[in-house]
Backbone bond lengths (Angstrom), bond angles and torsions (degrees), N, CA, C in turn:
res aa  C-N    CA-C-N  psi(-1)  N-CA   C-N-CA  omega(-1)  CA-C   N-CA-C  phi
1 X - - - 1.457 - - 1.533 107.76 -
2 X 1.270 120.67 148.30 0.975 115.75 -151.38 2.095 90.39 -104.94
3 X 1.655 111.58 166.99 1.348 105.49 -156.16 1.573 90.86 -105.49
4 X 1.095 109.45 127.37 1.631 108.79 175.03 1.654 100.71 -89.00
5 X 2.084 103.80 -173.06 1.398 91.47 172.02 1.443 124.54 -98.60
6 X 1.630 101.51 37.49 1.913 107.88 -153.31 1.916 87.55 -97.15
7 X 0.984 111.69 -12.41 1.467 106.67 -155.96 1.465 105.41 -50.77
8 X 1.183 95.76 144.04 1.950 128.83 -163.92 1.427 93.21 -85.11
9 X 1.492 118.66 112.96 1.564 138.37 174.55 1.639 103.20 -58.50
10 X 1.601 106.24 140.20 1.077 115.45 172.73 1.387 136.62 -35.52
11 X 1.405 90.86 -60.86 1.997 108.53 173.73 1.614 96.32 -62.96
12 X 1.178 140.78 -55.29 1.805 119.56 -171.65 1.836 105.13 -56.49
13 X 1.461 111.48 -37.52 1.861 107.59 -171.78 2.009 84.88 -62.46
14 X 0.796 108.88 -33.32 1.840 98.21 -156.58 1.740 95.92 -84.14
15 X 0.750 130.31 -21.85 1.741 125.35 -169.44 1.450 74.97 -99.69
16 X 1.426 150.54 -82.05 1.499 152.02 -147.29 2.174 89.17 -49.02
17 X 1.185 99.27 -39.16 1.965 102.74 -162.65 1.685 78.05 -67.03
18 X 1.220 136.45 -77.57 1.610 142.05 -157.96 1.256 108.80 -53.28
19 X 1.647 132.28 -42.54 0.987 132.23 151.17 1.810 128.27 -26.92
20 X 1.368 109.78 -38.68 1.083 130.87 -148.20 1.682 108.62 -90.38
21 X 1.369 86.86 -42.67 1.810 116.26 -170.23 1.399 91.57 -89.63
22 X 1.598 133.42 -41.78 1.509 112.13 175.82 1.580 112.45 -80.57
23 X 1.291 116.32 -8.50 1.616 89.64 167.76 1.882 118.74 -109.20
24 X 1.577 93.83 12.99 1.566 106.25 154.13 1.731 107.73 -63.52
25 X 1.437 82.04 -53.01 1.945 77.69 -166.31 1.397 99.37 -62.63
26 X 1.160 139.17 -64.59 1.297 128.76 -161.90 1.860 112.62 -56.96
27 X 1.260 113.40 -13.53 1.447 118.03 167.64 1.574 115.99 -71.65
28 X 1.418 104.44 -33.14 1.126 98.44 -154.65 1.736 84.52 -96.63
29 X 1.302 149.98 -3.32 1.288 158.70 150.93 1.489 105.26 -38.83
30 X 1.072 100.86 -65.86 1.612 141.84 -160.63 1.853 94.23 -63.24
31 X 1.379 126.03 -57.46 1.304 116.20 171.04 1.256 132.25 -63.35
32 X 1.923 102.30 -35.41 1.792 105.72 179.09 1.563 107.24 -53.43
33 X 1.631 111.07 -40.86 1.405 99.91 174.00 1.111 144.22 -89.54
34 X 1.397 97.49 3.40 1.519 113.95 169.82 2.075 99.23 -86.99
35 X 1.032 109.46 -32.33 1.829 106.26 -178.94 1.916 93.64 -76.47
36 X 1.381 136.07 -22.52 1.424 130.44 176.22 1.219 95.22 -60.66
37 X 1.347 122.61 -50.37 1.218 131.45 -111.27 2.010 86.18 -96.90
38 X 1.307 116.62 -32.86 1.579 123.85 -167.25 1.655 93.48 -100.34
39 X 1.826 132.29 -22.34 1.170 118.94 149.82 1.287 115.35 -26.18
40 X 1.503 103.68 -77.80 1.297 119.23 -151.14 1.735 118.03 -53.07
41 X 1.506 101.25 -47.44 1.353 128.62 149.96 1.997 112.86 -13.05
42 X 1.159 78.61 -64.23 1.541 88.78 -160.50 1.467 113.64 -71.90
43 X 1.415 112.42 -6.60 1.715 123.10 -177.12 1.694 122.06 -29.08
44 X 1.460 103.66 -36.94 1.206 123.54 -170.95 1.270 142.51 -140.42
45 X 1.725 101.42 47.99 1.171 129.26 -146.91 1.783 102.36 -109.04
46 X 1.588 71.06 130.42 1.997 83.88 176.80 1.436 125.32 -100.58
47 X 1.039 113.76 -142.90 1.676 104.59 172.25 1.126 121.01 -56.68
48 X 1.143 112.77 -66.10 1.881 129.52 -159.04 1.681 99.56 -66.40
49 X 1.860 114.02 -28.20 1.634 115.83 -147.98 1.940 74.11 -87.71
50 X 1.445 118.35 -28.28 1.886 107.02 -160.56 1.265 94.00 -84.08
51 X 1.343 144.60 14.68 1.265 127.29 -161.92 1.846 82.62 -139.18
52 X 1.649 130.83 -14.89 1.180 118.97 170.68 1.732 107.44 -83.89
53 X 1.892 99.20 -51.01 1.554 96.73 170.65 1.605 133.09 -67.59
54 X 1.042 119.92 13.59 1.702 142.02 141.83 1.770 107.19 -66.08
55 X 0.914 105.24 -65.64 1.549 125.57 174.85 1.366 106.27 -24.48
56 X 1.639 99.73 -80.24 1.642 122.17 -179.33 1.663 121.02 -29.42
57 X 1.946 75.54 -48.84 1.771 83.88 -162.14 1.143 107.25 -71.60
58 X 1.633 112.09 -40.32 1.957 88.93 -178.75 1.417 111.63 -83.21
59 X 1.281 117.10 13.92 1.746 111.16 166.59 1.323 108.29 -87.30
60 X 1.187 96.85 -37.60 2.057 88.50 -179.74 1.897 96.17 -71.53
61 X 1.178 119.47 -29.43 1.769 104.66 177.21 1.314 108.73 -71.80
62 X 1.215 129.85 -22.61 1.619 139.18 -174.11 1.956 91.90 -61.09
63 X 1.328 90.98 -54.88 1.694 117.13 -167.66 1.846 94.50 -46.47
64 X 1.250 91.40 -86.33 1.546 120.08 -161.17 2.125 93.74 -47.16
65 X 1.449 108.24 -13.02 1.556 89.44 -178.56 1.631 95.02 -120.68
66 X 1.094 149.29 2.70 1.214 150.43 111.66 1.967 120.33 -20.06
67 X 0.997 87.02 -44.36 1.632 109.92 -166.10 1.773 102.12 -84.92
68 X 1.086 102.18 -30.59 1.186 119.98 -170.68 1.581 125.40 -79.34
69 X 1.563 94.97 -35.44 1.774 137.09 -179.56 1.263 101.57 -59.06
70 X 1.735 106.08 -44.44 1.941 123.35 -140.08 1.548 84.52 -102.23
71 X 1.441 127.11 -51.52 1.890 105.38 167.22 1.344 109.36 -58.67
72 X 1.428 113.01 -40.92 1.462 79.49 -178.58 1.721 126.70 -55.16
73 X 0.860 90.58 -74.88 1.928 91.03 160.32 1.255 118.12 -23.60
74 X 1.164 131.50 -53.92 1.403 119.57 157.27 1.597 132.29 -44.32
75 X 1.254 102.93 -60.29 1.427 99.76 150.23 1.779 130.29 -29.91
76 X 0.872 77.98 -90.03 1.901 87.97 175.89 1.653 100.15 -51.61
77 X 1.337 129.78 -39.66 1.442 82.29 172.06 1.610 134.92 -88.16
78 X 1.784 99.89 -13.18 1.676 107.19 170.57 2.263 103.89 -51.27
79 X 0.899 108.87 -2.09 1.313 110.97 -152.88 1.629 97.16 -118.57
80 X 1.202 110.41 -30.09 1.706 112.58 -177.37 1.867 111.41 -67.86
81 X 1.210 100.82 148.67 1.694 113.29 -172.02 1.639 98.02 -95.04
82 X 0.757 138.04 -57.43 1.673 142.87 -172.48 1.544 111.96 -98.92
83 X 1.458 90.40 161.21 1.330 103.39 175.50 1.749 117.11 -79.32
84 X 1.331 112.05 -21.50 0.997 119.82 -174.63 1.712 101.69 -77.59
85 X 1.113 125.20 -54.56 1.352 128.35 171.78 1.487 108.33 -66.66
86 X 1.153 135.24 27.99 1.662 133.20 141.83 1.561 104.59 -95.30
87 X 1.591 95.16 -43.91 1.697 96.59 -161.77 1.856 93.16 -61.45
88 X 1.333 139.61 -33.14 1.355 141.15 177.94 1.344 129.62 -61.41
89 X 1.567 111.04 -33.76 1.392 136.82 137.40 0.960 126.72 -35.00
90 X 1.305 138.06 -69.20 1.137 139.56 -171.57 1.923 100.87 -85.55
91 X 0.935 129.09 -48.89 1.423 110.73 174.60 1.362 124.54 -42.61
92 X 1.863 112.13 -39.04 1.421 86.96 164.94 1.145 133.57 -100.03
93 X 1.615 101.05 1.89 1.831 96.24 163.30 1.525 127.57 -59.93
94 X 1.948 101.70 -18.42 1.481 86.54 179.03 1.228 109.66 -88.56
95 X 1.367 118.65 -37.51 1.865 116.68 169.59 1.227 109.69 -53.90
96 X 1.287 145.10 -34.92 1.420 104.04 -176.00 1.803 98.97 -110.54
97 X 1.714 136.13 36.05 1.142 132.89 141.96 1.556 111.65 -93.27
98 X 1.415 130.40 -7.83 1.104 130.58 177.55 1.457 112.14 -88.17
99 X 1.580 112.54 -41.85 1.587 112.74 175.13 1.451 100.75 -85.13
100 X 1.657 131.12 8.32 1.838 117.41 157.29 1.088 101.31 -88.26
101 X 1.754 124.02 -24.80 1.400 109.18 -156.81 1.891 107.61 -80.86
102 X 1.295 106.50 -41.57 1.203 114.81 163.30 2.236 123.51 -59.54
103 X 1.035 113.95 -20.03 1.373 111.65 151.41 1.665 126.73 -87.68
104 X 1.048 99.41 -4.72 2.143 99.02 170.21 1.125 85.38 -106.76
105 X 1.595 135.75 -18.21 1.519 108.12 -166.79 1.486 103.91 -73.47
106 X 1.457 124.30 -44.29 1.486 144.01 171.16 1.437 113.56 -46.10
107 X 1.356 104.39 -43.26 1.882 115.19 176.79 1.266 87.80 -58.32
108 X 1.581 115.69 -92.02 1.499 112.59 -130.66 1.697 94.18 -75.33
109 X 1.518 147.87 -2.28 1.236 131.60 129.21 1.388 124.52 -16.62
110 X 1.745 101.03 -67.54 1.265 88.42 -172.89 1.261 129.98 -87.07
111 X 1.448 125.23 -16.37 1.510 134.17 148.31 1.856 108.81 -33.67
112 X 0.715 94.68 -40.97 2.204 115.99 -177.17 1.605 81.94 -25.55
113 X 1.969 79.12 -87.45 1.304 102.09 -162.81 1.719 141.14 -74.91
114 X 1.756 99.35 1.21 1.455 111.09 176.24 2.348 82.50 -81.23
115 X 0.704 104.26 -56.92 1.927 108.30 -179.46 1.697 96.09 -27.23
116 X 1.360 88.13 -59.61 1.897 101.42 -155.54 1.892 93.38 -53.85
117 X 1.339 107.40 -63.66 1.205 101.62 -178.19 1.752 126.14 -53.38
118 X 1.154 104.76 -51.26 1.692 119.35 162.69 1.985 91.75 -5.79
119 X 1.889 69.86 -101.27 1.570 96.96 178.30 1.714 118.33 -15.58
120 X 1.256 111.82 -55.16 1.400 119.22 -159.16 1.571 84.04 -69.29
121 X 1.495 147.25 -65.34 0.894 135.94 -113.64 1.968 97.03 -94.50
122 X 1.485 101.76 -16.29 1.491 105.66 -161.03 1.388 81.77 -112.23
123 X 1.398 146.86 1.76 1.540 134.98 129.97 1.724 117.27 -44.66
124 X 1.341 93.25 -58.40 1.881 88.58 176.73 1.136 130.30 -78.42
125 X 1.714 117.90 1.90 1.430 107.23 165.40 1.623 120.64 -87.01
């Protein structure tokens, strides 16, 4: 690729990279207590609540690898030299968060409704 004159100075990729990694850590803070936090939740969980806290959990993993996608991307672009290699970056971060977003959307659908049914069926016995 050829070097234009836009290229992104060293010291901004390295403060944008540190930037990046301190609000990893505070994400990843931010989930342990959000996973305490749906433990605790779940203490006393019956039918309908084990078939929602199933639910939860792979939504917060949907989350946490969504979340996960978007530092990365951050990364790589605090780190990219051109403008053209952001604009390449980000195109396929949205194609391949649009074809994840549409496979958890189908998952936790169908988790929904294997729950919904569960539930229904151990209501009528």
């Amino acid at each position: 690729m050829a070097r234009t004159p836009f290229d992104i100075p060293e010291q901004m990729r390295q403060a944008a990279d540190t930037s990046v990694a301190q609000a990893r850590r505070a994400f990843d803070g931010f989930i342990e207590a959000t996973h305490q936090a749906i433990a605790r939740a779940e203490g006393s969980a019956k039918s309908m609540q084990e078939g929602a806290a199933d639910l939860n959990r792979q939504a917060l993993a949907y989350v946490e690898e969504n979340v996960a996608a978007s530092f990365d991307l951050a990364a790589k672009l605090a780190r990219a030299r051109t403008v053209e290699e952001i604009t390449a970056l980000q195109q396929e971060f949205v194609k391949n968060r649009l074809a994840a977003a549409a496979e958890q959307g189908r998952n936790l659908g169908a988790m929904a409704g294997r729950s919904a049914t569960e539930t229904a069926s151990k209501t009528r016995r």
